[in-house]
C-alpha positions, 0 to 999 in steps of 0.5 A, spaced: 577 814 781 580 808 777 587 805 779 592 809 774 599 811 779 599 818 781 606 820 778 606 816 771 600 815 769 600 807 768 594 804 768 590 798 764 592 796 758 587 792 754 593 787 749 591 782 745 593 775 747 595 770 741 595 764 739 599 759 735 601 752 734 605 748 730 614 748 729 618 754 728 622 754 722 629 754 725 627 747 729 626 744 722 617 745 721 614 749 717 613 756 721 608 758 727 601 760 724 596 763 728 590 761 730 586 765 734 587 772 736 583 774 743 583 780 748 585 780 754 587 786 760 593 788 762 594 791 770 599 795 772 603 793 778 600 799 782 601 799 790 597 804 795 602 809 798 601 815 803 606 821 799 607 828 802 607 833 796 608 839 799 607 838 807 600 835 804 600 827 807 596 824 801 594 817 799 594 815 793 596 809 788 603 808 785 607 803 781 613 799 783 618 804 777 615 809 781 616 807 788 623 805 786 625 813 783 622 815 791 626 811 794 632 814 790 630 821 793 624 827 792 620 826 786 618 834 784 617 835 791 613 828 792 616 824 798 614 817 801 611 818 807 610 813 814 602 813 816 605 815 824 
């Protein structure tokens, strides 16, 4: 299974990565142009976490925003879980 959060579905993302050179007009040039366009991959900021969704210890892998809502409170009967 590839690194998507359990609970939003984030994952990697492919964006591009632009380039440009010259001044901007607004510092007195003649504008920004762009020079090369490329791709480049974006990751998500996933974390291994056990959760326990309806008495079932789990493992899986969440994202930060996620792991922030969990630690406000259950998630749809989904709950941060210690390994003990």
């Amino acid at each position: 299974m590839s690194h998507q959060c359990y609970l939003t579905g984030k994952k990697t993302m492919v964006v591009n990565a632009v380039i440009r050179r010259g001044k901007a007009r607004r510092e007195g040039g003649v504008g920004r142009k762009t020079t090369g366009i490329t791709k480049r991959v974006q990751k998500a900021n996933l974390h291994k976490k056990f959760i326990r969704e309806n008495g079932v210890l789990k493992r899986v892998w969440l994202s930060a925003a996620a792991l922030r809502t969990l630690n406000k409170g259950p998630y749809q009967g989904v709950e941060l879980a210690c390994r003990c």
